[in-house]
PDB file as gemmi writes it, atoms N, CA and C in Angstrom:
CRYST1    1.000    1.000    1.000  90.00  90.00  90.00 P 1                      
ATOM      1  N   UNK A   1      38.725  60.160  12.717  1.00  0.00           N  
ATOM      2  CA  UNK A   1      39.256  60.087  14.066  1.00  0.00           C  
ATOM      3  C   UNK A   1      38.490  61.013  15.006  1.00  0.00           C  
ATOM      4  N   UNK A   2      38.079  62.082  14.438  1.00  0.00           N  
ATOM      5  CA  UNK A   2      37.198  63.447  15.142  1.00  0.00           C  
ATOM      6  C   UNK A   2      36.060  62.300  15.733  1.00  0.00           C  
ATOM      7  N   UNK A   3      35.670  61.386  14.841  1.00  0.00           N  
ATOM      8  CA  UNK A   3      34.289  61.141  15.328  1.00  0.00           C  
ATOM      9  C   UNK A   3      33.990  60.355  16.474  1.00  0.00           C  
ATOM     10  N   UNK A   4      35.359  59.214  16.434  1.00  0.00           N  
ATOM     11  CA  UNK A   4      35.580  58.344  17.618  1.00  0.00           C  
ATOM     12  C   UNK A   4      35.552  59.143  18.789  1.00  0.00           C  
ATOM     13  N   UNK A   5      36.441  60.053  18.485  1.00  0.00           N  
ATOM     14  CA  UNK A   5      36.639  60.952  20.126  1.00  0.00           C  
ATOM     15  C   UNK A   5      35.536  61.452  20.315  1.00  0.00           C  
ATOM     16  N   UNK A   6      34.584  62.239  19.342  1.00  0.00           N  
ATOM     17  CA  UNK A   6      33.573  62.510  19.600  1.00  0.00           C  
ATOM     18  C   UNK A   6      32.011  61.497  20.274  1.00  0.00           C  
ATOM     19  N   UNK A   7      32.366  60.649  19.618  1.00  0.00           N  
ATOM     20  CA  UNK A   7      30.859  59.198  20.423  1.00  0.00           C  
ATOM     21  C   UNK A   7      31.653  58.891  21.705  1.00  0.00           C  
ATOM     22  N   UNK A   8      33.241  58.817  21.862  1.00  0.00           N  
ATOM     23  CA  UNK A   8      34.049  58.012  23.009  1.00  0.00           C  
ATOM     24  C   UNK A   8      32.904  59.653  24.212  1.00  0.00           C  
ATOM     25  N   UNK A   9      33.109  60.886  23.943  1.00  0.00           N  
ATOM     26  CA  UNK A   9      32.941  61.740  24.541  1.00  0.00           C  
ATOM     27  C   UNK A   9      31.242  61.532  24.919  1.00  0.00           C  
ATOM     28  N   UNK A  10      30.501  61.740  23.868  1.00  0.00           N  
ATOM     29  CA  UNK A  10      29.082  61.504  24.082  1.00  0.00           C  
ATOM     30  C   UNK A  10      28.618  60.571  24.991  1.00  0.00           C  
ATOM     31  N   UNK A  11      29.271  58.947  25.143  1.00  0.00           N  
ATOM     32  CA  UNK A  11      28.992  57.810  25.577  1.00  0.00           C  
ATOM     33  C   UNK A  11      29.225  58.066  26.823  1.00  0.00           C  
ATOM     34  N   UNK A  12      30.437  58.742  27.390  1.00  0.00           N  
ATOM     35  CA  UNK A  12      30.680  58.693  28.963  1.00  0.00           C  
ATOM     36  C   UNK A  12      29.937  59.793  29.311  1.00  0.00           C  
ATOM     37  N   UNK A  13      29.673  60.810  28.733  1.00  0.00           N  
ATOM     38  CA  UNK A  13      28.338  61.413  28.894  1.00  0.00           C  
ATOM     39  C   UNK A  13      27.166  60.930  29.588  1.00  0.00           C  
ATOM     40  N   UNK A  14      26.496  60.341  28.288  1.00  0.00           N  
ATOM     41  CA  UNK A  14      25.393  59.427  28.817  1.00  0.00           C  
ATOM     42  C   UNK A  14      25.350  58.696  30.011  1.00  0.00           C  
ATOM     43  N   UNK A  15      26.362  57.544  29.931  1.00  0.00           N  
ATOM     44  CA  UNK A  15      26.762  56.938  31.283  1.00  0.00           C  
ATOM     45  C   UNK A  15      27.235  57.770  32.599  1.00  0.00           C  
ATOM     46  N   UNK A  16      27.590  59.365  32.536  1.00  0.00           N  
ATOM     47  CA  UNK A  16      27.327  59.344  33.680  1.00  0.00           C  
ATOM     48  C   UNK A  16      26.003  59.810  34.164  1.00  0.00           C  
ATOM     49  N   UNK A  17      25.425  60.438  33.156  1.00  0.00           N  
ATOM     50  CA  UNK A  17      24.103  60.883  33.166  1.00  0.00           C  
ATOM     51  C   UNK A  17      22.889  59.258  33.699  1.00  0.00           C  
ATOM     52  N   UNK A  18      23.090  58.435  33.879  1.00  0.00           N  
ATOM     53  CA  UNK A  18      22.795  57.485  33.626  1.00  0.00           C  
ATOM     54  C   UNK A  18      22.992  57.046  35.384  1.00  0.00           C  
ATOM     55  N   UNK A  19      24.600  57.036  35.430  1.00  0.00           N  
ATOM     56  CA  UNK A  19      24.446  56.566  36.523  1.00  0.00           C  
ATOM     57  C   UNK A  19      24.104  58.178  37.800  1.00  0.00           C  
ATOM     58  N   UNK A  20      24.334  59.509  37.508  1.00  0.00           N  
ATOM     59  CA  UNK A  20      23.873  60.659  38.332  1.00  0.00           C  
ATOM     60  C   UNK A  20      22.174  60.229  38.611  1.00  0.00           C  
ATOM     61  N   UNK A  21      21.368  59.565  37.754  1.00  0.00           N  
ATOM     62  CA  UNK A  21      20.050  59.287  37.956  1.00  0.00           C  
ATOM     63  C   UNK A  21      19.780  57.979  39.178  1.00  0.00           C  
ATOM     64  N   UNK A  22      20.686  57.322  38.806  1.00  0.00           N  
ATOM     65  CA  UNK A  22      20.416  56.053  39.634  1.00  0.00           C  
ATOM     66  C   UNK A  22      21.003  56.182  41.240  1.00  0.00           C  
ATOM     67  N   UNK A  23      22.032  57.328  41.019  1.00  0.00           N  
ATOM     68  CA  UNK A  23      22.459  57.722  42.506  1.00  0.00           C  
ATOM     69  C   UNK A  23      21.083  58.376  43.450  1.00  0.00           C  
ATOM     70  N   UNK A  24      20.677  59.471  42.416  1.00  0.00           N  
ATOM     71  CA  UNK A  24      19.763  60.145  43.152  1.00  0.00           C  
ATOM     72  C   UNK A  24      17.957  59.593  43.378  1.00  0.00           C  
ATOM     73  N   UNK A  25      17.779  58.218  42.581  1.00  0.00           N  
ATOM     74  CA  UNK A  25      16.820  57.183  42.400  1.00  0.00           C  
ATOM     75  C   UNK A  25      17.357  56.437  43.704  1.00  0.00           C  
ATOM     76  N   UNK A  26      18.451  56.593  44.409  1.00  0.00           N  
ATOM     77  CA  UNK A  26      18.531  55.146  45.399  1.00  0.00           C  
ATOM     78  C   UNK A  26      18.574  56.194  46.617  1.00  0.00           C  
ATOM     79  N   UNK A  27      18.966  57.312  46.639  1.00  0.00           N  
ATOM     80  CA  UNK A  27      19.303  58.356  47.903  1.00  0.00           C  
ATOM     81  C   UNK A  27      17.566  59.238  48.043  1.00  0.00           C  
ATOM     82  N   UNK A  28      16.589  59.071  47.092  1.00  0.00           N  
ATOM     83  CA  UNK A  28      15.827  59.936  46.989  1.00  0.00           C  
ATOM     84  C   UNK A  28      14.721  58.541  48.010  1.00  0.00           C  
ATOM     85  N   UNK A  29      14.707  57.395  47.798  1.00  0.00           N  
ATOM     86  CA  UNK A  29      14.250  56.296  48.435  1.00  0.00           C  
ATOM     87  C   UNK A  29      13.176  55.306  47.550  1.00  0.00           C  
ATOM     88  N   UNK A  30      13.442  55.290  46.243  1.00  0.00           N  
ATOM     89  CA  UNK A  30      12.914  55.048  44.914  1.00  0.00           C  
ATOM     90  C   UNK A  30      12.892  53.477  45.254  1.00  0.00           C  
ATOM     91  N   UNK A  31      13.701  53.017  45.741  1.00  0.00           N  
ATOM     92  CA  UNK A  31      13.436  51.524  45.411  1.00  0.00           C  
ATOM     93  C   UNK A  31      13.482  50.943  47.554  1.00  0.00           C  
ATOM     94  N   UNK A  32      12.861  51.875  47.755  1.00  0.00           N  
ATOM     95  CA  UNK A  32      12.809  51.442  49.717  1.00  0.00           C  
ATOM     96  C   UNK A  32      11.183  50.745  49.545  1.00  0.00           C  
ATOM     97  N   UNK A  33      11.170  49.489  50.158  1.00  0.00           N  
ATOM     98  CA  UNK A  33       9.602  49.344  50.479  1.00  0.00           C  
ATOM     99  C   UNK A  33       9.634  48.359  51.483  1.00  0.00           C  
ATOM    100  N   UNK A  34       9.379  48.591  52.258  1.00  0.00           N  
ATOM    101  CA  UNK A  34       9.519  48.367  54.096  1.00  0.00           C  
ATOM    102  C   UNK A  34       8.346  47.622  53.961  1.00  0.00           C  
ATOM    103  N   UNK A  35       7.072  48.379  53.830  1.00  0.00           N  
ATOM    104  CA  UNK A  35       5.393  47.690  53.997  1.00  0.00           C  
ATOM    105  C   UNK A  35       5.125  46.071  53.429  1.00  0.00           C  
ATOM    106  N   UNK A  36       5.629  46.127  52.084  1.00  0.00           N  
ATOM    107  CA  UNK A  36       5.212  44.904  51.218  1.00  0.00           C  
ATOM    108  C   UNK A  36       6.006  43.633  51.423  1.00  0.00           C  
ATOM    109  N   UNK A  37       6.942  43.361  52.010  1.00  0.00           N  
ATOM    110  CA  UNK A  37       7.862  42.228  52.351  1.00  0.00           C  
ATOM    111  C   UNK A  37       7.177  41.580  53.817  1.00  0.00           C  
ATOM    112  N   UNK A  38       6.893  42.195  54.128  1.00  0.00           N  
ATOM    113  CA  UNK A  38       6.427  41.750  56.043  1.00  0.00           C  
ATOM    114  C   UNK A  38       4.608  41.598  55.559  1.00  0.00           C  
ATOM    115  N   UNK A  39       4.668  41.878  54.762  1.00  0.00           N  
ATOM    116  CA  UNK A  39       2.305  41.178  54.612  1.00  0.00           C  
ATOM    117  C   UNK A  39       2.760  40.805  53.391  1.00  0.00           C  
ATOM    118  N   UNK A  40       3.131  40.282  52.421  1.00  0.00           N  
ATOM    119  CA  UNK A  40       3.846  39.201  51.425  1.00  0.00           C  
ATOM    120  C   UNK A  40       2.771  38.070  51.621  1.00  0.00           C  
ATOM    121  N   UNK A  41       3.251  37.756  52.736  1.00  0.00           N  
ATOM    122  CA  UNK A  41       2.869  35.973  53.312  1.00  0.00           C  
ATOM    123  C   UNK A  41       1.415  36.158  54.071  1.00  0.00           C  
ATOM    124  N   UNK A  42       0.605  37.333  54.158  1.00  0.00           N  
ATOM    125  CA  UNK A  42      -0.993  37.644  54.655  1.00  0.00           C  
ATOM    126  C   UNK A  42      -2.049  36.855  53.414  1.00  0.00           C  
ATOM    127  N   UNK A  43      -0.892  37.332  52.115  1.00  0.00           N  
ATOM    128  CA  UNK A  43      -2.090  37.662  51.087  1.00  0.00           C  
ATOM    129  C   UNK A  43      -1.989  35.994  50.543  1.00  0.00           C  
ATOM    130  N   UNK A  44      -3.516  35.323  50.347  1.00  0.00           N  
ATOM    131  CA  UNK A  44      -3.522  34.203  49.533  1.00  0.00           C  
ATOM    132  C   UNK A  44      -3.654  33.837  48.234  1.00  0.00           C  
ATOM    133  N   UNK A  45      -3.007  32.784  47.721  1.00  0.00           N  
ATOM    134  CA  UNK A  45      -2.545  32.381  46.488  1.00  0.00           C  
ATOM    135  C   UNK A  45      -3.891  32.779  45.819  1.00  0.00           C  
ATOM    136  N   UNK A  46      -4.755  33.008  44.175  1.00  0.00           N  
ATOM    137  CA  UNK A  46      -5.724  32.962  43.788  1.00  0.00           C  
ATOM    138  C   UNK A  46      -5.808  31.449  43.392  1.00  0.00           C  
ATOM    139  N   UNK A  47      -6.984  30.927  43.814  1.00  0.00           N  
ATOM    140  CA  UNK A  47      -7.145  29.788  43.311  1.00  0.00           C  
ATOM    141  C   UNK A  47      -8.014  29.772  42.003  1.00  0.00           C  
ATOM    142  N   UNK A  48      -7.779  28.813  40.781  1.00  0.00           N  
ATOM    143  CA  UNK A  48      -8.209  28.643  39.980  1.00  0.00           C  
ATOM    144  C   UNK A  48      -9.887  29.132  39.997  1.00  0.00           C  
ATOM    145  N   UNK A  49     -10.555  29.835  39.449  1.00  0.00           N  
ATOM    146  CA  UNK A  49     -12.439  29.565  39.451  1.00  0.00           C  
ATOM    147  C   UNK A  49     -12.991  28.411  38.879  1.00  0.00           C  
ATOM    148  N   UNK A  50     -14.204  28.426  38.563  1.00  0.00           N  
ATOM    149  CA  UNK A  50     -14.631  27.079  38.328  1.00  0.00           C  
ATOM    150  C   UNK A  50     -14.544  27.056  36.403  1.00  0.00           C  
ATOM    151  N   UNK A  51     -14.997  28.148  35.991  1.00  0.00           N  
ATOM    152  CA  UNK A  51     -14.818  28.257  34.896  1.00  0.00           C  
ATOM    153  C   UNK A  51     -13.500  27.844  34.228  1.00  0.00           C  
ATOM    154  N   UNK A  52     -12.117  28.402  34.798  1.00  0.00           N  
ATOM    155  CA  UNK A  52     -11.241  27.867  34.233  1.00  0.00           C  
ATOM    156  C   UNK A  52     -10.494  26.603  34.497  1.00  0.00           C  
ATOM    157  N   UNK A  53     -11.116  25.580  35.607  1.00  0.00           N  
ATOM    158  CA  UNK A  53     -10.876  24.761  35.614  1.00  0.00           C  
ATOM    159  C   UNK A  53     -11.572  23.662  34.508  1.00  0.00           C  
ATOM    160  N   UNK A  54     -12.830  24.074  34.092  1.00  0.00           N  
ATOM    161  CA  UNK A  54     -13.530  23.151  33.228  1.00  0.00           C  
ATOM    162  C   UNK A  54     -13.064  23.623  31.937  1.00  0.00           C  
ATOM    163  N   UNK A  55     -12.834  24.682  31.548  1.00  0.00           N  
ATOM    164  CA  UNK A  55     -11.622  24.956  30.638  1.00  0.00           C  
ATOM    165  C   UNK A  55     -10.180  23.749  29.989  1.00  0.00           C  
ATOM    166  N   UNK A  56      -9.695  23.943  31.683  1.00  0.00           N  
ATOM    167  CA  UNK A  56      -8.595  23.172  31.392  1.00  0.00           C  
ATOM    168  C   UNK A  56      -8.964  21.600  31.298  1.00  0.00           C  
ATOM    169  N   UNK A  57     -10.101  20.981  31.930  1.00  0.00           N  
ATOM    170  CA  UNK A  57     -10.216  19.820  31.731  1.00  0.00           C  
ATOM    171  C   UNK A  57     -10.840  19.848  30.225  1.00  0.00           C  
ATOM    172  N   UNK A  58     -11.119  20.728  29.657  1.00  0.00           N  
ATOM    173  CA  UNK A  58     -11.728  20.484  28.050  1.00  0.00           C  
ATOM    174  C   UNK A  58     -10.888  20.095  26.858  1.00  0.00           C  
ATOM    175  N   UNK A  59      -9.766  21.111  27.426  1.00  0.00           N  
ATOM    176  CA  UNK A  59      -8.337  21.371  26.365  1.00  0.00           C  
ATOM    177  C   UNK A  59      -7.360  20.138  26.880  1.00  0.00           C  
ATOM    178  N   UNK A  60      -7.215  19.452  27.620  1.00  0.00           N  
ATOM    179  CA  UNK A  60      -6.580  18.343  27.926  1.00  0.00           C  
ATOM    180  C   UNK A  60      -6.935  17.548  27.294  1.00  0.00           C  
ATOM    181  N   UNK A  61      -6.048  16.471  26.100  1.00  0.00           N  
ATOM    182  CA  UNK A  61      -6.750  15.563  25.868  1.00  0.00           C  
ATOM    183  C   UNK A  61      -5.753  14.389  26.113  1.00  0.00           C  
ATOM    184  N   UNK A  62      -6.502  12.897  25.988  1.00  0.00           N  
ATOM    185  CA  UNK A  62      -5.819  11.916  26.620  1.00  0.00           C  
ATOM    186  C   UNK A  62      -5.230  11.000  25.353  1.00  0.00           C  
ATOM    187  N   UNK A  63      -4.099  10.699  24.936  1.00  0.00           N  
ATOM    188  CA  UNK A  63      -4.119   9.941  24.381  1.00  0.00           C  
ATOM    189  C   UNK A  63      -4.221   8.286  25.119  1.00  0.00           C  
ATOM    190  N   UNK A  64      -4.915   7.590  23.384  1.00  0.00           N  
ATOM    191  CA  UNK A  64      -5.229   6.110  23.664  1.00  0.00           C  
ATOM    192  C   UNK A  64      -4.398   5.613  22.825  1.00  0.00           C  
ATOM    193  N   UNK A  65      -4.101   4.116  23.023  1.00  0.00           N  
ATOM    194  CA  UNK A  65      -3.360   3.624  22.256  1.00  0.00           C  
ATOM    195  C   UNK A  65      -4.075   2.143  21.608  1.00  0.00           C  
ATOM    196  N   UNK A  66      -3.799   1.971  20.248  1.00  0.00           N  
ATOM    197  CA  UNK A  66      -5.097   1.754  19.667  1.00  0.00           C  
ATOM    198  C   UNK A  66      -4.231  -0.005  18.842  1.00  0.00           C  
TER     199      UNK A  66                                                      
END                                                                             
């Protein structure tokens, strides 16, 4: 019975330790990013190179029906 109370004790421990981090991770400005949402839509898609397009037409194969 000692031991239950003892992990029940450890666990809310942890968890608040857990959540004291995530308070001071959201108040400290850990997850703020203002810059990257508004030039998102500047940056263009990478388009395939030529190499891996002849790649993919190599590894494609077609079936026939015979």
């Amino acid at each position: 019975m000692a031991a239950i109370i003892f992990l029940i004790i450890l666990g809310i421990i942890v968890a608040g330790g857990f959540l004291v981090a995530f308070i001071w991770a959201v108040t400290s400005g850990q997850y703020d990013d203002d810059y990257s949402p508004s030039v998102r839509m500047l940056f263009d898609n990478k388009l395939p190179t030529e190499e891996n397009a002849t790649k993919e037409t190599e590894s494609t194969t077609t079936i026939t029906k015979n």
